[in-house]
PASEBA-1860 file (N, C-alpha, C; in nm, 3 decimals):
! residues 275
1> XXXXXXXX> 6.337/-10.325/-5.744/6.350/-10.200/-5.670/6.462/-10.116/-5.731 ~ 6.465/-9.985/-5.729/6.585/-9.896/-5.755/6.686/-9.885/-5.726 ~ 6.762/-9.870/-5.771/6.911/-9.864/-5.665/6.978/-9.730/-5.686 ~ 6.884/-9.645/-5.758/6.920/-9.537/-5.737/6.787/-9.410/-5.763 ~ 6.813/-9.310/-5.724/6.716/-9.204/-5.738/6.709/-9.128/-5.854 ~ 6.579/-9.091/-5.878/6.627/-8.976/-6.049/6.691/-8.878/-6.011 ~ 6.719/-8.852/-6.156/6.844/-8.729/-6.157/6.783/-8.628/-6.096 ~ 6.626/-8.623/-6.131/6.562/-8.491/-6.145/6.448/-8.481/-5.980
9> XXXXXXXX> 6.515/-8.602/-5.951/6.427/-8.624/-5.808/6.363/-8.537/-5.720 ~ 6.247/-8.526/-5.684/6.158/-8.437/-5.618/6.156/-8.527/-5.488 ~ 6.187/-8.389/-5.361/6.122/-8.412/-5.240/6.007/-8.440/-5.185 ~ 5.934/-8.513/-5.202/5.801/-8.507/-5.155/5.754/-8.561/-5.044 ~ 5.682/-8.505/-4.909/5.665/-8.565/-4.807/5.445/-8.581/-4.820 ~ 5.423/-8.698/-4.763/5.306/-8.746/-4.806/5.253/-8.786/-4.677 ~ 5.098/-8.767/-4.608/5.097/-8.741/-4.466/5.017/-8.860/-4.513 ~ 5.047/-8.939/-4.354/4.878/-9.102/-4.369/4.942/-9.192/-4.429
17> XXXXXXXX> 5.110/-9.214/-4.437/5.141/-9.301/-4.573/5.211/-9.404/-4.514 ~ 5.142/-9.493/-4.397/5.146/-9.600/-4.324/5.068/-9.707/-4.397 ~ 4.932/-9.711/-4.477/4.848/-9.783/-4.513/4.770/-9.700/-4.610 ~ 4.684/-9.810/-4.680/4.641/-9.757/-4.794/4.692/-9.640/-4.912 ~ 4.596/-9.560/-4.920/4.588/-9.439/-5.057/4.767/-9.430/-5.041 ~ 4.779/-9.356/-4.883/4.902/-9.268/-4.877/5.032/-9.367/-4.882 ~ 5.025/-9.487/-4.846/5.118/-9.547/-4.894/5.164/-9.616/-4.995 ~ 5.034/-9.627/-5.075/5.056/-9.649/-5.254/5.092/-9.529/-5.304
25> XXXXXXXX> 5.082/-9.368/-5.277/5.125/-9.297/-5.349/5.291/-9.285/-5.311 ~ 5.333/-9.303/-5.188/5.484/-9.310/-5.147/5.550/-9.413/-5.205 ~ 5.490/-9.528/-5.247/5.574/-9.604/-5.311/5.578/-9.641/-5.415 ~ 5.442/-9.595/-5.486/5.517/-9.554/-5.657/5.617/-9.423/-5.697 ~ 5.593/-9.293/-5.633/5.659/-9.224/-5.578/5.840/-9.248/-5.592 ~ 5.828/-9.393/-5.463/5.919/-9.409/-5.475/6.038/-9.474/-5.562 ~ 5.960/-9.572/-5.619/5.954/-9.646/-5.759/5.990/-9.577/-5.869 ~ 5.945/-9.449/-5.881/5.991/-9.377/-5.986/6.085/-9.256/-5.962
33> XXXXXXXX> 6.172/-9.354/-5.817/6.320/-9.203/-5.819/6.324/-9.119/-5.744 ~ 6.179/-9.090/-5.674/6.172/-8.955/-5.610/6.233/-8.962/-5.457 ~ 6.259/-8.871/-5.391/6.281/-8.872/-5.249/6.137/-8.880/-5.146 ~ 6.087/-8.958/-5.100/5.950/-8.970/-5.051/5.982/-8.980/-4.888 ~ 5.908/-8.875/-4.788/5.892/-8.906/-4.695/5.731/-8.927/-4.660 ~ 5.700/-9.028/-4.553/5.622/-9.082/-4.558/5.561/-9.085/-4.409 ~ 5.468/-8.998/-4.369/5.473/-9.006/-4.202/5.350/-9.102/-4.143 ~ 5.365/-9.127/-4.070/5.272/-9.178/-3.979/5.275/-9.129/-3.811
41> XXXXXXXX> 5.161/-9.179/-3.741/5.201/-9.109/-3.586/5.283/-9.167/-3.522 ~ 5.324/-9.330/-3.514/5.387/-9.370/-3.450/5.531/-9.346/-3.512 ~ 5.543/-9.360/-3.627/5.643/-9.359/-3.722/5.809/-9.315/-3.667 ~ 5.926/-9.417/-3.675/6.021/-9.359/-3.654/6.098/-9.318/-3.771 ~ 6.206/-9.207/-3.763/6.226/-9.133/-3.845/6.372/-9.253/-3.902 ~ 6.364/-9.235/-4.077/6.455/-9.301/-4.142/6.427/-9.228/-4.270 ~ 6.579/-9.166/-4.369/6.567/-9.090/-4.473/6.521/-9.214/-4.586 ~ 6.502/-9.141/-4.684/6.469/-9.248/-4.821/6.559/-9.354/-4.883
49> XXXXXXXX> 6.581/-9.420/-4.939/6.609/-9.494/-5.000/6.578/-9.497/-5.137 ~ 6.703/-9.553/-5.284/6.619/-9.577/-5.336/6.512/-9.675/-5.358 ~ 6.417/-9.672/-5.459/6.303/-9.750/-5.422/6.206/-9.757/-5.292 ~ 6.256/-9.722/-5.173/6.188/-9.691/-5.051/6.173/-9.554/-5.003 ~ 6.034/-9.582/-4.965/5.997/-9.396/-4.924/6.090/-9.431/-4.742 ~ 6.134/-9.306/-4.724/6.139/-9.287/-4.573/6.051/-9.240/-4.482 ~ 6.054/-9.237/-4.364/5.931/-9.247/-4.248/5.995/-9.109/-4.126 ~ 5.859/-9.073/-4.125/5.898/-8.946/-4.007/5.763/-8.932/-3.928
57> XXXXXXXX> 5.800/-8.947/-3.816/5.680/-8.928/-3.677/5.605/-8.760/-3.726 ~ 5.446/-8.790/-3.748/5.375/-8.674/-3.755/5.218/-8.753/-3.727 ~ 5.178/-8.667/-3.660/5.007/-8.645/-3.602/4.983/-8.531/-3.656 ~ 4.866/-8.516/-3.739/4.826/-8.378/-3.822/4.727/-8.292/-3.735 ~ 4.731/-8.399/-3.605/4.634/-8.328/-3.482/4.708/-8.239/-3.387 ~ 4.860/-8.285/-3.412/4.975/-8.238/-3.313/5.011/-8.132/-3.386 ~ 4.993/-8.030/-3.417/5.128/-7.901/-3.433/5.221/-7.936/-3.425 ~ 5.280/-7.959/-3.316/5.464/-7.989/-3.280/5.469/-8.103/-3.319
65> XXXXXXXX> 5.421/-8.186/-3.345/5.505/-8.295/-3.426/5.505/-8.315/-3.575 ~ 5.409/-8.206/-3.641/5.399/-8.188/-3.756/5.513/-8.054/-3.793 ~ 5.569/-7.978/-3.712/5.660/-7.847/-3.710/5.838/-8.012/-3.719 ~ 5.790/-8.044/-3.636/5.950/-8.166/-3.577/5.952/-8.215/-3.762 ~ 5.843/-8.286/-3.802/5.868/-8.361/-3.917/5.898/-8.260/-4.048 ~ 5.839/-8.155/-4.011/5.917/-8.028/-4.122/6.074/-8.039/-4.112 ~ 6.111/-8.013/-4.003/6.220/-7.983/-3.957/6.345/-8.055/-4.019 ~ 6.280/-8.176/-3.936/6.389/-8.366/-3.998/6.365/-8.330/-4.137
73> XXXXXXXX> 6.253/-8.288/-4.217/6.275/-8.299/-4.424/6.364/-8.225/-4.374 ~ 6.377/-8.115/-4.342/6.423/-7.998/-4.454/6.572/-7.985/-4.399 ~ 6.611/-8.041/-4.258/6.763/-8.080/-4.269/6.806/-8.198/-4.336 ~ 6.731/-8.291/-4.357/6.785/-8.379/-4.454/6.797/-8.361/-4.611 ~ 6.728/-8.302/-4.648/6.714/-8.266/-4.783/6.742/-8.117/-4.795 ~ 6.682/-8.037/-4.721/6.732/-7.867/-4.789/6.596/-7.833/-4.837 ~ 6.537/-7.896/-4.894/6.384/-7.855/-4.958/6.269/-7.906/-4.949 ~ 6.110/-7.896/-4.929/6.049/-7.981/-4.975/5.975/-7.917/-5.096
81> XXXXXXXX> 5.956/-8.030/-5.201/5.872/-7.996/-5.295/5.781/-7.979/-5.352 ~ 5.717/-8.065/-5.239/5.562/-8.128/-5.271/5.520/-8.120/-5.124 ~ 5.404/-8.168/-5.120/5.345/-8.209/-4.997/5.226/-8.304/-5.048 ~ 5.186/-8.398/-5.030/5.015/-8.458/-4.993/4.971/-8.507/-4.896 ~ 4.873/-8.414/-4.878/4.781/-8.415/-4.736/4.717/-8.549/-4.763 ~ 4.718/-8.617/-4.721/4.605/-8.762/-4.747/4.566/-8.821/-4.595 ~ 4.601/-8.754/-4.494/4.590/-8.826/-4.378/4.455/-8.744/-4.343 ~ 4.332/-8.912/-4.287/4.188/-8.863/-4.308/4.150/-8.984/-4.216
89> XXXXXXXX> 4.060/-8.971/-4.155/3.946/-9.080/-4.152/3.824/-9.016/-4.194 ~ 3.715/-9.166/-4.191/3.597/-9.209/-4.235/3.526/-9.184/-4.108 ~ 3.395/-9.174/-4.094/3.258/-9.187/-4.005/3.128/-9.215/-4.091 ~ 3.036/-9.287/-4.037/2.934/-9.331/-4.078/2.876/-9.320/-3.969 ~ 2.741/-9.275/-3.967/2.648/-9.231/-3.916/2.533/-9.070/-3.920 ~ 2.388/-9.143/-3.918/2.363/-9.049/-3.935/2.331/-8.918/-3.856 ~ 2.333/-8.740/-3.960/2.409/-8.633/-3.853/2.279/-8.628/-3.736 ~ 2.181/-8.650/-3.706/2.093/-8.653/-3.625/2.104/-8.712/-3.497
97> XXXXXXXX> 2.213/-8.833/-3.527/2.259/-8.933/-3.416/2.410/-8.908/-3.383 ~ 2.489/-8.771/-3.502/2.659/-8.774/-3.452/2.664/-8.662/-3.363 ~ 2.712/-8.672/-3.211/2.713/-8.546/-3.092/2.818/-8.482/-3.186 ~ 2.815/-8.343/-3.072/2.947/-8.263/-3.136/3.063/-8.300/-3.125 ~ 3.109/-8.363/-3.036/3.291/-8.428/-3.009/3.281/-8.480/-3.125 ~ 3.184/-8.598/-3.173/3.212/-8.704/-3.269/3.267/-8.658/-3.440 ~ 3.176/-8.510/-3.446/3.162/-8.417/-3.577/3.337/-8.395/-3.555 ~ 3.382/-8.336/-3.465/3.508/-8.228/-3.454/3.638/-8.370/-3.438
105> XXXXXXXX> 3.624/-8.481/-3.385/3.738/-8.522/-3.438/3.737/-8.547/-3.581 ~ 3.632/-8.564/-3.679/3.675/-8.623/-3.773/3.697/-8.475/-3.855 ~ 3.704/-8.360/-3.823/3.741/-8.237/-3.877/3.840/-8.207/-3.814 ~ 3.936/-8.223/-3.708/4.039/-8.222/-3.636/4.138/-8.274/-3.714 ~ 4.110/-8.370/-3.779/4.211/-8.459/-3.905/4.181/-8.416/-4.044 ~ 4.063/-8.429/-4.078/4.056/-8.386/-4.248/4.046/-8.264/-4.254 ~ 3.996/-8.131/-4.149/4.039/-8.033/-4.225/4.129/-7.923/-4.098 ~ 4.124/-7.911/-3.993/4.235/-7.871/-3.932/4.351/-7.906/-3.908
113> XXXXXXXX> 4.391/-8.028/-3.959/4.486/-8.105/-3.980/4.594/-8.072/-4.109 ~ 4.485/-8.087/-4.201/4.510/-8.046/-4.356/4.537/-7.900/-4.323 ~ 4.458/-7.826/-4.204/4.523/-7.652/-4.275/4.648/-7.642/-4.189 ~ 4.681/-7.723/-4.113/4.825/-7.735/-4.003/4.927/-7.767/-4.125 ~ 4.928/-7.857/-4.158/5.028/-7.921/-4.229/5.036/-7.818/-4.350 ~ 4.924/-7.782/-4.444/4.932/-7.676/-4.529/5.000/-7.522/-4.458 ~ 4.985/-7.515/-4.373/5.017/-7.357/-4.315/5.183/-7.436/-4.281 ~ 5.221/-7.460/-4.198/5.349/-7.505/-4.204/5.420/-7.576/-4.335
121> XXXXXXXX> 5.384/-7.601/-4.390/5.480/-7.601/-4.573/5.498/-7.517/-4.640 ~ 5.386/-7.427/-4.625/5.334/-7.296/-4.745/5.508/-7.202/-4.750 ~ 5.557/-7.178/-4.645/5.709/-7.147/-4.653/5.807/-7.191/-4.754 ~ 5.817/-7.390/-4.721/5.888/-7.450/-4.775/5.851/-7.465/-4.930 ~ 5.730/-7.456/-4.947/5.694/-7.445/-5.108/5.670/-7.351/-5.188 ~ 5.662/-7.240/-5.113/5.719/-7.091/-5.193/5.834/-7.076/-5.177 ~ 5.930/-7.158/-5.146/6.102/-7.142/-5.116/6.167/-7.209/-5.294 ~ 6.047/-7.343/-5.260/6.083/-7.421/-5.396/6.027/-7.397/-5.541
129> XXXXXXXX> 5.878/-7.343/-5.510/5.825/-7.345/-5.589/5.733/-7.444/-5.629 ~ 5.667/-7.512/-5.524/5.602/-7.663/-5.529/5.461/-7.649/-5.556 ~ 5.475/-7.802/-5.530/5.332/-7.842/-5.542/5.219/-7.867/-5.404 ~ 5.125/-7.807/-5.384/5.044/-7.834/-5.260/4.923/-7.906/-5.276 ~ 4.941/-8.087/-5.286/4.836/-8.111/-5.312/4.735/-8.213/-5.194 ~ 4.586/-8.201/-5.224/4.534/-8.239/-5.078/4.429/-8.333/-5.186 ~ 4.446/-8.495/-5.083/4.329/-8.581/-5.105/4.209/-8.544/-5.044 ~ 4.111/-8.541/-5.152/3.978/-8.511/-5.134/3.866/-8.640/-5.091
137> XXXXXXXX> 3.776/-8.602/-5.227/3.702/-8.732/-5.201/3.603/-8.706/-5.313 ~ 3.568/-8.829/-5.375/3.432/-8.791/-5.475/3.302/-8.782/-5.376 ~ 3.353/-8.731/-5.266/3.217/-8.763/-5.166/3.228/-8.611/-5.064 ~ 3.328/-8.560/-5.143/3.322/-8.407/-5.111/3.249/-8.298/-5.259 ~ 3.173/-8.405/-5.321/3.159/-8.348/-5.420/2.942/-8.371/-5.404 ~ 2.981/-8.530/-5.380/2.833/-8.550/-5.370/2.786/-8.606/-5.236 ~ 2.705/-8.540/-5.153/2.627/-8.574/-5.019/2.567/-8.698/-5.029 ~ 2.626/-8.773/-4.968/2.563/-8.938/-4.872/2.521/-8.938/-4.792
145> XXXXXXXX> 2.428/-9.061/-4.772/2.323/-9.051/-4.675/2.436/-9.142/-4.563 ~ 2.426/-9.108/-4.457/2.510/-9.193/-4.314/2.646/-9.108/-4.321 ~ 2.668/-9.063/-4.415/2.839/-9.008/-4.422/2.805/-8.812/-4.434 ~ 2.770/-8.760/-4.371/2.775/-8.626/-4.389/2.857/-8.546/-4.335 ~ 2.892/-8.611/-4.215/3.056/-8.596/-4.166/3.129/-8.555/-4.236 ~ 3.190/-8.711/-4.284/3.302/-8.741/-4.377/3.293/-8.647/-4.523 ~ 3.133/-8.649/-4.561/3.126/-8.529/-4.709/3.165/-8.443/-4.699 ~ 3.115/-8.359/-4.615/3.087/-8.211/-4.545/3.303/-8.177/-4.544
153> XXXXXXXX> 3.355/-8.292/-4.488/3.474/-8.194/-4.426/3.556/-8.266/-4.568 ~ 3.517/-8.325/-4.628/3.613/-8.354/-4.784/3.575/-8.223/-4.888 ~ 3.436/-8.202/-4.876/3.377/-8.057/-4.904/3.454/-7.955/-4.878 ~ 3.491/-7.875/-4.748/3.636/-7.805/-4.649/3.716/-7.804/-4.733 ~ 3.792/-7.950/-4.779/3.901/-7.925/-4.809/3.868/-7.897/-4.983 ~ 3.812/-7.888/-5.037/3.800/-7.791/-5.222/3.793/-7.672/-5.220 ~ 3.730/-7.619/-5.092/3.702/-7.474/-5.072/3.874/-7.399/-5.008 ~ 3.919/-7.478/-4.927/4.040/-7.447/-4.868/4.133/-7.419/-4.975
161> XXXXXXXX> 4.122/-7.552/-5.076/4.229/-7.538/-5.131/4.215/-7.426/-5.255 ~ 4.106/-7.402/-5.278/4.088/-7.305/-5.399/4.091/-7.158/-5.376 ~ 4.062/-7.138/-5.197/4.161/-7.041/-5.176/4.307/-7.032/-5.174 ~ 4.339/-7.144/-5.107/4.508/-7.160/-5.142/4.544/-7.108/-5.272 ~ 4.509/-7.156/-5.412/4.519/-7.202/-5.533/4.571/-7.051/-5.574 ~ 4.458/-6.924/-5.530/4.459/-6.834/-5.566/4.562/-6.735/-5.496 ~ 4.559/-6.788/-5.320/4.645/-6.674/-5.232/4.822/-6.715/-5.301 ~ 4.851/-6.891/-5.346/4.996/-6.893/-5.403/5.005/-6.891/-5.493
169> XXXXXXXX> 4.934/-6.826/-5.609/4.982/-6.853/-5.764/5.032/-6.747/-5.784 ~ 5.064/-6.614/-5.718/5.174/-6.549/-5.740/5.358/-6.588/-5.691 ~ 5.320/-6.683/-5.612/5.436/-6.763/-5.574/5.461/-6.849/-5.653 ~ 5.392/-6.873/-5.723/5.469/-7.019/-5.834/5.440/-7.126/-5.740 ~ 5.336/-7.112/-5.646/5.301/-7.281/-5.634/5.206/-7.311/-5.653 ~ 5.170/-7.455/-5.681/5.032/-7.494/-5.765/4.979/-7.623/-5.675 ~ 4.807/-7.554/-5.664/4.763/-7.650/-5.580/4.626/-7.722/-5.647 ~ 4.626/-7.876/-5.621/4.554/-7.998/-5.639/4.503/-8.066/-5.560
177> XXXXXXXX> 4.385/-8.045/-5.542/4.291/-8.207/-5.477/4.234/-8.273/-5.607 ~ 4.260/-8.392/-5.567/4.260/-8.544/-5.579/4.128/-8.558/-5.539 ~ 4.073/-8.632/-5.603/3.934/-8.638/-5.536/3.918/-8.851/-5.569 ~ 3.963/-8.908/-5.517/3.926/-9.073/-5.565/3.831/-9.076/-5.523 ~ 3.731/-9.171/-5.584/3.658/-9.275/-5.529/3.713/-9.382/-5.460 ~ 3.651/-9.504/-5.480/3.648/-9.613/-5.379/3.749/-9.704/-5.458 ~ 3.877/-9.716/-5.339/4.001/-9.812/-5.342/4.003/-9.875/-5.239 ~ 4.022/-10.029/-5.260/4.094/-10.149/-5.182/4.156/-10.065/-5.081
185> XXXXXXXX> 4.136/-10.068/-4.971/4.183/-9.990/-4.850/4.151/-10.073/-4.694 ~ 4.239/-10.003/-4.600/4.185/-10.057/-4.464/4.133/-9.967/-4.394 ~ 4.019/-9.865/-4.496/3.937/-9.781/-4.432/3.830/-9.844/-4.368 ~ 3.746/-9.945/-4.465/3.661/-10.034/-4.384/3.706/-10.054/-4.192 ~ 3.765/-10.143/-4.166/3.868/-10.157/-4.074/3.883/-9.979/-3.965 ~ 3.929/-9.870/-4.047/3.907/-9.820/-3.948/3.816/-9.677/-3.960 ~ 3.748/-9.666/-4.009/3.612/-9.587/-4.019/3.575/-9.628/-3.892 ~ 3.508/-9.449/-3.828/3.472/-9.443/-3.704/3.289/-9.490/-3.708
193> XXXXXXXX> 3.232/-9.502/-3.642/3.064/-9.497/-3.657/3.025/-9.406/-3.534 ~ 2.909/-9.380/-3.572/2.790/-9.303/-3.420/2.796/-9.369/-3.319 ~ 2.847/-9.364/-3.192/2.846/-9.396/-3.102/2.710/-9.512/-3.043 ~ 2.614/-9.411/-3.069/2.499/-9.437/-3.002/2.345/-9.416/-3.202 ~ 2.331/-9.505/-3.276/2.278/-9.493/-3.384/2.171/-9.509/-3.330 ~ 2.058/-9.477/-3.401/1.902/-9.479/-3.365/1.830/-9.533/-3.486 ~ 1.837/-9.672/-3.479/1.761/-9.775/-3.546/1.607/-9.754/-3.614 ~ 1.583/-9.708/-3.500/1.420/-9.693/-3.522/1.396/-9.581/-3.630
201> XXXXXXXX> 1.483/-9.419/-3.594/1.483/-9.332/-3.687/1.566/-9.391/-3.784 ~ 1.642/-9.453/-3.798/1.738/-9.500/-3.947/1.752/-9.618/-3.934 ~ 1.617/-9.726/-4.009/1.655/-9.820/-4.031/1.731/-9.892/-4.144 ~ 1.772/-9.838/-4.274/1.854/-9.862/-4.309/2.019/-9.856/-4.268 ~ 2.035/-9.814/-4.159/2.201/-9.794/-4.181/2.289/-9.883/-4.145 ~ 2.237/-9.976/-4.076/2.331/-10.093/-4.082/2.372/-10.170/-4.224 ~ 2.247/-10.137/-4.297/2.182/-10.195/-4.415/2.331/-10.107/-4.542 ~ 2.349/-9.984/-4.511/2.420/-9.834/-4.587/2.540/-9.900/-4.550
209> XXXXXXXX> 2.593/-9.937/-4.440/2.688/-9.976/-4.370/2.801/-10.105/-4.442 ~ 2.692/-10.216/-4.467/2.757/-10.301/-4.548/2.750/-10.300/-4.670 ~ 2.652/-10.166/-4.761/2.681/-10.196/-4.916/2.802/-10.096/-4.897 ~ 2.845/-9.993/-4.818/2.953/-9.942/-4.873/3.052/-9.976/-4.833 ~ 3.119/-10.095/-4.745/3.206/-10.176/-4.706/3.222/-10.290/-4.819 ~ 3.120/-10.297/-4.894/3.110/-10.395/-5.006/3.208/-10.376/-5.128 ~ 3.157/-10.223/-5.128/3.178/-10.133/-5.255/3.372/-10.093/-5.261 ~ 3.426/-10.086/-5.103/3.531/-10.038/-5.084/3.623/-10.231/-5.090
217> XXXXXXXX> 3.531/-10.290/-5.065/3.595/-10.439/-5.048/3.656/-10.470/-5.221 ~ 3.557/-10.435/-5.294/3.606/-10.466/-5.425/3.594/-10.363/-5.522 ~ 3.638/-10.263/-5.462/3.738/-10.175/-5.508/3.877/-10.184/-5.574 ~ 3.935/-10.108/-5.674/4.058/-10.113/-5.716/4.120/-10.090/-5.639 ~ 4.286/-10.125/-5.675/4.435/-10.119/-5.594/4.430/-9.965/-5.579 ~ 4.475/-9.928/-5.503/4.491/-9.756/-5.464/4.638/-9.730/-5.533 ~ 4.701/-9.829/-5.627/4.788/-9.780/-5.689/4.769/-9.649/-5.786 ~ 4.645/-9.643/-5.880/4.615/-9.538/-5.927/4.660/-9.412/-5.889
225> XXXXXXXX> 4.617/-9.395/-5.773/4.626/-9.259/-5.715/4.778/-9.241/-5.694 ~ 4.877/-9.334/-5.657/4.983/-9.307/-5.718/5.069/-9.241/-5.853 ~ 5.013/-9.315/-5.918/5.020/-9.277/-6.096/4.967/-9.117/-6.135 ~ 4.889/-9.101/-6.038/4.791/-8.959/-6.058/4.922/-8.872/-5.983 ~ 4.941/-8.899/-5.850/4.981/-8.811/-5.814/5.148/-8.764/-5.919 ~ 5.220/-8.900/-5.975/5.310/-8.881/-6.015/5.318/-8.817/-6.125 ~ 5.206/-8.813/-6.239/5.170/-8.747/-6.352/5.212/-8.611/-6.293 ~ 5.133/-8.604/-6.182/5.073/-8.395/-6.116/5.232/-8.332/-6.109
233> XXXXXXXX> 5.348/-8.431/-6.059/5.433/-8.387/-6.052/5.502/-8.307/-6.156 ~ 5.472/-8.367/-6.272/5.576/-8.397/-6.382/5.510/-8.227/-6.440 ~ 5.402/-8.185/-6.387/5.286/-8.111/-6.463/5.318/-7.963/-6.476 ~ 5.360/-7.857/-6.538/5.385/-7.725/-6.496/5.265/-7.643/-6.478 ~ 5.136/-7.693/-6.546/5.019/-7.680/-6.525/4.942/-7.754/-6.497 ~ 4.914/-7.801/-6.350/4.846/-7.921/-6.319/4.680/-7.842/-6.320 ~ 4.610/-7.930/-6.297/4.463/-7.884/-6.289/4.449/-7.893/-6.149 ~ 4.346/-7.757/-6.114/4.276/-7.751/-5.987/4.244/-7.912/-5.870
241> XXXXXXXX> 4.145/-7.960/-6.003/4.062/-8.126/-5.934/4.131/-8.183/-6.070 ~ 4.150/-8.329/-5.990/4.152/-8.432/-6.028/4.069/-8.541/-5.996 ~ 4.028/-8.606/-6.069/3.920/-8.747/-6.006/3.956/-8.887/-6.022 ~ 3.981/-8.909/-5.957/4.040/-9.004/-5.969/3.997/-9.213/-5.925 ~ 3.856/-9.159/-6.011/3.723/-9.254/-5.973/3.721/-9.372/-6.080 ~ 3.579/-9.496/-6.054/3.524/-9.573/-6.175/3.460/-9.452/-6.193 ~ 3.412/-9.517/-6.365/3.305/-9.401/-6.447/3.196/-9.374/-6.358 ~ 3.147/-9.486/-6.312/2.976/-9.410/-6.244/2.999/-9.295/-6.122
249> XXXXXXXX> 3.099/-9.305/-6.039/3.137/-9.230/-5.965/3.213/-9.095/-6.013 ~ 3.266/-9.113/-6.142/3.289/-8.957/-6.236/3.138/-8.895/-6.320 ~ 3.067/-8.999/-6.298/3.005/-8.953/-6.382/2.886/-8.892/-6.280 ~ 2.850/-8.919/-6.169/2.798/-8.876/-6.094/2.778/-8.711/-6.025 ~ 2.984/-8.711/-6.068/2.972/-8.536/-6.048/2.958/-8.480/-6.151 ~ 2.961/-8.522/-6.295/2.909/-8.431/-6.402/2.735/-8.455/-6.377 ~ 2.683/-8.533/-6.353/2.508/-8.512/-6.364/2.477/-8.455/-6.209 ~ 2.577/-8.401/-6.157/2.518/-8.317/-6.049/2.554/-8.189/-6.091
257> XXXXXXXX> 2.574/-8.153/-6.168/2.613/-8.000/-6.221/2.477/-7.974/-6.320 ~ 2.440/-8.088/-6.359/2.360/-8.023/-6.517/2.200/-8.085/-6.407 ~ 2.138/-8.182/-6.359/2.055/-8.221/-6.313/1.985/-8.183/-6.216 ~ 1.837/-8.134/-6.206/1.803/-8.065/-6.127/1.845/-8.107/-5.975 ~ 1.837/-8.060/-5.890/1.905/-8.108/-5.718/1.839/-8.227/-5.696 ~ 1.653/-8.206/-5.636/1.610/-8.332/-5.651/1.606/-8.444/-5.736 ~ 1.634/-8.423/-5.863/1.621/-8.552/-5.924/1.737/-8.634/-5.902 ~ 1.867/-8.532/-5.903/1.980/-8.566/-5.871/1.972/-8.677/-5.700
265> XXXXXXXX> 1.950/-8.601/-5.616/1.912/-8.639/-5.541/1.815/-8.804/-5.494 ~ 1.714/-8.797/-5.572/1.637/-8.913/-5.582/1.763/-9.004/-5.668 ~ 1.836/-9.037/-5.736/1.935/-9.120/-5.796/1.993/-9.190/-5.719 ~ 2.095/-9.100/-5.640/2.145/-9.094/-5.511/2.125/-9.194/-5.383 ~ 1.998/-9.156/-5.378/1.938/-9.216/-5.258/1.886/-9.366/-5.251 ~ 1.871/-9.364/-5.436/1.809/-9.484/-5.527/1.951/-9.653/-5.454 ~ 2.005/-9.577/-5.490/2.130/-9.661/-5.466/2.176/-9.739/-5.310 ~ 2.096/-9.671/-5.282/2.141/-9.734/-5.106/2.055/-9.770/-5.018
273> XXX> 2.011/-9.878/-4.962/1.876/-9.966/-4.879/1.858/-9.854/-4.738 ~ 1.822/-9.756/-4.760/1.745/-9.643/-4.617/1.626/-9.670/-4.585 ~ 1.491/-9.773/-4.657/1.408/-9.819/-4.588/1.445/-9.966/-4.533
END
């Protein structure tokens, strides 16, 4: 562990960074010097350390406790520099069988959440000159069958941010989604499902259910996305997207650009037991 911080140390506060993605990026992060705050909802507040990210109470559903955790950075530090949105859940089910409550929490977190936390920084990072970057998804890129939810509002956030991209680049701040694929995570675990699924109309999805719990089971370390995010830092010109996938899952969004929809489509579908 460190026993001290870099010279050149960046503030960065990282939302969701209790478990998984968001807490492998806080603690390579932290590993390499930086000042990392790290929120979660329950989370009590403690500044950084070196080698250790610090922890600050935020719900990206709450306003005021996402305004409180601004607050605690920016008297402790004076600045923030960064931000990553990574705080998200999962749903599975298909949209025929998800009511409307079920659609709006999981957009309550991945993308009104993401524009809370983005609208309350956008200050602090045209103050600094930062970086605004938001975890995506390679599944905001390509439509799944049981997950249209979860696509649809990872989708939200490329469009959000590429307005961002454009409304701050006269400010000197530069914005990035991350788009990973599938990492060793305890999303399995807490991915929401359809309340009420309809078997008869979708008999594969129990079937959809465990190859992609399979797929996330032996998945890589979500350290990557650490390494990614720490590169973006270092970057004076970072790129729009990043992907941060295996090949078949990068390669999936280049043959959806050049491949007709349906055929694309039929590939897609090839892959996952829906009868």
């Amino acid at each position: 562990m460190r026993t001290d911080f870099h010279r050149q140390a960046k503030v960065v506060l990282v939302t969701g960074a209790t478990t998984g993605i968001g807490a492998a990026i806080a603690q390579v992060l932290a590993d390499h010097g930086h000042r990392v705050w790290g929120t979660g909802r329950r989370s009590t507040t403690a500044p950084p350390q070196p080698g250790r990210p610090g922890t600050v109470a935020l719900d990206v559903t709450q306003p005021d406790t996402v305004s409180a955790a601004m607050d605690a950075v920016m008297e402790a530090e004076g600045r923030i520099d960064a931000v990553v949105n990574n705080a998200g859940i999962g749903m599975m089910g298909a949209m025929g069988d998800t009511t409307e409550e079920e659609l709006l929490t999981v957009y309550r977190t991945n993308v009104v959440g993401l524009h809370t936390v983005s609208r309350m920084a956008t200050p602090h990072l045209i103050a600094s000159q930062g970086h605004l970057m938001h975890v995506g998804s390679v599944a905001g890129v390509v439509g799944l069958p049981f997950r249209g939810v979860y696509c649809s509002s990872k989708a939200a956030v490329e469009l959000i941010a590429e307005a961002q991209s454009m409304e701050l680049a006269r400010h000197g701040v530069r914005v990035t989604v991350l788009r990973p694929g599938d990492f060793k995570t305890t999303i399995n675990a807490n991915r929401l499902r359809v309340a009420e699924p309809n078997h008869t109309l979708n008999p594969g999805f129990e079937a959809v259910c465990e190859a992609v719990n399979a797929e996330v089971a032996h998945a890589k370390d979500p350290a990557d996305m650490g390494k990614a995010v720490l590169k973006l830092l270092s970057q004076r010109r970072p790129p729009l997207y990043l992907t941060v996938a295996p090949p078949l899952q990068r390669l999936a969004i280049r043959l959806k650009r050049v491949l007709p929809d349906r055929v694309f489509e039929a590939l897609i579908a090839r892959r996952y037991p829906l009868r």
